[in-house]
C-alpha positions as CSV (number, residue, x, y, z in Angstrom):
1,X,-4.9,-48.9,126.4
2,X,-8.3,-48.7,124.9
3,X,-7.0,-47.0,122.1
4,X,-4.5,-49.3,121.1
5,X,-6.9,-52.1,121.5
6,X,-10.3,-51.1,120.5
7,X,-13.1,-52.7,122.0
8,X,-15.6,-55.0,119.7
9,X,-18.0,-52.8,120.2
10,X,-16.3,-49.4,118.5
11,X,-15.5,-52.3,115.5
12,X,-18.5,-53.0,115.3
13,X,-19.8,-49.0,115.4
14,X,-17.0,-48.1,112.8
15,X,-17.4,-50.8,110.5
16,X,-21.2,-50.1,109.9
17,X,-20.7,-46.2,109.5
18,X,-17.9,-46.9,107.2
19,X,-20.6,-49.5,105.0
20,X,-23.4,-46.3,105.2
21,X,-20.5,-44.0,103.9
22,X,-19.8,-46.6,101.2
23,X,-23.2,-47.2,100.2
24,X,-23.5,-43.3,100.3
25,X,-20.9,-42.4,98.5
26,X,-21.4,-45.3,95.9
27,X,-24.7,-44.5,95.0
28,X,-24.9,-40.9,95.3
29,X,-21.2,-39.4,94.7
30,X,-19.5,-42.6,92.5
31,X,-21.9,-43.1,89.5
32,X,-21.6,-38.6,88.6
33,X,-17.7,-39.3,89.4
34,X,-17.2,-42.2,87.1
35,X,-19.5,-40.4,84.6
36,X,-17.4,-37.1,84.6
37,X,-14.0,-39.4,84.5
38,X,-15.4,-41.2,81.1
39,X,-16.6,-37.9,79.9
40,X,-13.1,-36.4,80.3
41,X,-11.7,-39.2,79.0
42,X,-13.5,-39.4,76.0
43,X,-12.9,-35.4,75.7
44,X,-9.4,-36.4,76.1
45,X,-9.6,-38.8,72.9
46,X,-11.3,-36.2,71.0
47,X,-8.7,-33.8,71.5
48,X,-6.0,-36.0,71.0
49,X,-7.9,-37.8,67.5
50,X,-8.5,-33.7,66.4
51,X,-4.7,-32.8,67.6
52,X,-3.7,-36.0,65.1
53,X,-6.0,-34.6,62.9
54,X,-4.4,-30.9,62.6
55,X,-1.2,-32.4,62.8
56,X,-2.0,-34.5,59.2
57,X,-3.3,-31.6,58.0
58,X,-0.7,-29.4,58.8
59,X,1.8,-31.8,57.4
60,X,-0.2,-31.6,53.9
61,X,-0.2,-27.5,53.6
62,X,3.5,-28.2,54.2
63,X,3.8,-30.4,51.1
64,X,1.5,-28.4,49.5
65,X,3.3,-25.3,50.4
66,X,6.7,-26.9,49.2
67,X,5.0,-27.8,45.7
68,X,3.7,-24.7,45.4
69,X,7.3,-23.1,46.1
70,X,8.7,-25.2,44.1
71,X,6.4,-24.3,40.9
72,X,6.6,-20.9,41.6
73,X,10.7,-21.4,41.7
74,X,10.3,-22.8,38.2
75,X,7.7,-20.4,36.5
76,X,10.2,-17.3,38.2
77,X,13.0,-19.2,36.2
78,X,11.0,-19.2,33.2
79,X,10.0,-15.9,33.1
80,X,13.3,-15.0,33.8
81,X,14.7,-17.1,31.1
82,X,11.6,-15.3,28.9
83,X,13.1,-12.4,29.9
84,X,16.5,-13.0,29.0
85,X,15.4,-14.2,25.8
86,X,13.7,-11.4,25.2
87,X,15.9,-8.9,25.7
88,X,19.0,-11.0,24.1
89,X,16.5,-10.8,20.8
90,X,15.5,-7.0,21.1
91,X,19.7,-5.9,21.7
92,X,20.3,-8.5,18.4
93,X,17.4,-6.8,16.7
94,X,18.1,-3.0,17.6
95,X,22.3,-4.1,16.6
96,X,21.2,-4.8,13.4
97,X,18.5,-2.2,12.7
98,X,21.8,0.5,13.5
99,X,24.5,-1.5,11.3
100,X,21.0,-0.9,8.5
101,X,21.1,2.8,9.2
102,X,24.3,2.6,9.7
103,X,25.1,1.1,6.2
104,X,22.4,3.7,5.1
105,X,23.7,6.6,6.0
106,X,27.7,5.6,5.0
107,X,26.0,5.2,1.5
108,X,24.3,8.2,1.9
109,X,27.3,9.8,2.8
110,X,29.1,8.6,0.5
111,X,26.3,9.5,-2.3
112,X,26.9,12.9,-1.2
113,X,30.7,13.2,-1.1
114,X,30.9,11.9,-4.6
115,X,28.3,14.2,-5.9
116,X,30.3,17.3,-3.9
117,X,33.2,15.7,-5.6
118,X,31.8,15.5,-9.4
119,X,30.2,19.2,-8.2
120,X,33.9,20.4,-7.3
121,X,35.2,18.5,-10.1
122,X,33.2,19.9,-12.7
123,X,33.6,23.5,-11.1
124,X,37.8,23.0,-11.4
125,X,37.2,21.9,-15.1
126,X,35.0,25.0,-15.7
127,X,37.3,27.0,-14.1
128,X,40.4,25.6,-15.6
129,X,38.5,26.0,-18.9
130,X,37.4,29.6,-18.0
131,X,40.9,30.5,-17.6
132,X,42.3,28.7,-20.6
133,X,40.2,30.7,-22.9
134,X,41.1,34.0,-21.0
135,X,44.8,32.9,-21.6
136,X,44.5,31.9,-25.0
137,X,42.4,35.3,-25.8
138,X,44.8,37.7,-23.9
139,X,47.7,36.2,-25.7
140,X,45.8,35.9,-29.1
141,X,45.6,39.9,-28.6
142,X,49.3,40.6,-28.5
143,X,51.7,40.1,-30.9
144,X,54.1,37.5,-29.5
145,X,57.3,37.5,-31.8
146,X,59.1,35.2,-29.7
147,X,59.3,32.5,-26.9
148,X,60.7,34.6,-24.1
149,X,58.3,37.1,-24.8
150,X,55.5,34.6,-24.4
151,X,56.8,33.1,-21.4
152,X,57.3,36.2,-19.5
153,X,53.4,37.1,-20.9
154,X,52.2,33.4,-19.2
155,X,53.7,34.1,-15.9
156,X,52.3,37.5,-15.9
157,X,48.6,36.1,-16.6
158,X,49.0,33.7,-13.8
159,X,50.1,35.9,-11.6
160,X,47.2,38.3,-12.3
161,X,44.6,35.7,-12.4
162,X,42.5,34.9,-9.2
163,X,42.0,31.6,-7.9
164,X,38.8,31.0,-6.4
């Protein structure tokens, strides 16, 4: 039964070793404790203030990332609309350099045909000519008494004479 019902004495015993531990611990083993609690703590705050911190930051490179996109998006549609531009005025400009040439050389062309054509004209008159005065000659040199005779003497001439 003594253990259920301590005597005054082990009370007594108990309650001063548990005071010694007390002032032990309290003055040696509390105070670095406490100290190394606040000092977490305070670490703890620091982290937290410098994860806030990031987190703000963070949040601005994201704007500033989506402005930057953002401007890039619209100087890539302006150089693309440059672009277009561009090349919409160089196809305009090289359709209407080739109608010039074009236009030149149909003139040119056409220059040329109608000189060929004065050329070939000029040659058929010669030649029409050439063979009217062999006509006339040959028949000036025989003595045509009639119209049948002369006829005959035509168709004979044209039939000997060589087209070129």
């Amino acid at each position: 039964m003594e253990l259920v019902t301590p005597g005054i004495g082990l009370i007594f015993w108990q309650t001063v070793v548990f005071l010694i531990v007390f002032l032990i611990l309290a003055v040696f083993v509390w105070k670095p404790i406490a100290g190394a609690l606040k000092a977490r703590e305070s670490q703890i705050d620091d982290a937290l203030k410098a994860a806030d911190l990031a987190k703000e930051e963070m949040e601005q490179i994201k704007s500033d990332n989506e402005y930057l996109l953002l401007e890039a998006r619209a100087e890539r549609d302006k150089i693309l609309k440059e672009a277009t531009d561009t090349a919409i005025q160089i196809k305009e400009q090289a359709k209407s350099e080739t109608s010039a040439i074009a236009e030149k050389l149909i003139a040119e062309a056409k220059a040329s045909i109608e000189t060929e054509k004065r050329a070939a004209l000029a040659e058929v008159k010669n030649l029409v000519a050439g063979l009217s005065v062999e006509i006339a000659e040959k028949l000036l040199r025989e003595k045509l008494s009639d119209d049948k005779s002369q006829k005959a003497l035509i168709d004979k001439f044209l039939k000997e004479v060589k087209v070129n």
